[in-house]
Phi, psi and omega in degrees: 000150216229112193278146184283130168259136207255129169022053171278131159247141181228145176251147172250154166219107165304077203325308194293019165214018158296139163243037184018060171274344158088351178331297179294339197263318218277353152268012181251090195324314182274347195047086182234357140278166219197125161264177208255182194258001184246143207263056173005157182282016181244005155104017197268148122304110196276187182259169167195146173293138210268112179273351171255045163181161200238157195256139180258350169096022193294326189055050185279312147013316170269325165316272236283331192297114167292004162245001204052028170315330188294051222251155185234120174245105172214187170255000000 
């Protein structure tokens, strides 16, 4: 039997140019973004990636940001 291999994916994110609409947290199925608890030098809470859930590579997260803050990186 032949095992399925899962994913790695990494999310980048630029912080210092999130305007925290949260948009990407709230399409992101497995939740693998967060908003962080730190404030960016433009005053946002931004988004970072949730190190207690793993990115599935959908990259809606990267769709959806409306500044392009976002990058999806796999295999």
């Amino acid at each position: 039997m032949d095992k399925i291999k899962k994913k790695e994916c990494k999310v980048i994110v630029k912080s210092e140019n999130c305007k925290g609409c949260y948009l990407c947290v709230e399409f992101c199925k497995p939740g693998a973004l967060k908003v962080s608890k730190n404030l960016n030098k433009m005053g946002y809470y931004y988004v970072e990636p949730n190190e207690e859930k793993s990115c599935n590579g959908c990259t809606a997260c990267a769709i959806v940001c409306p500044d392009l803050v976002i990058e999806v990186y796999g295999e």
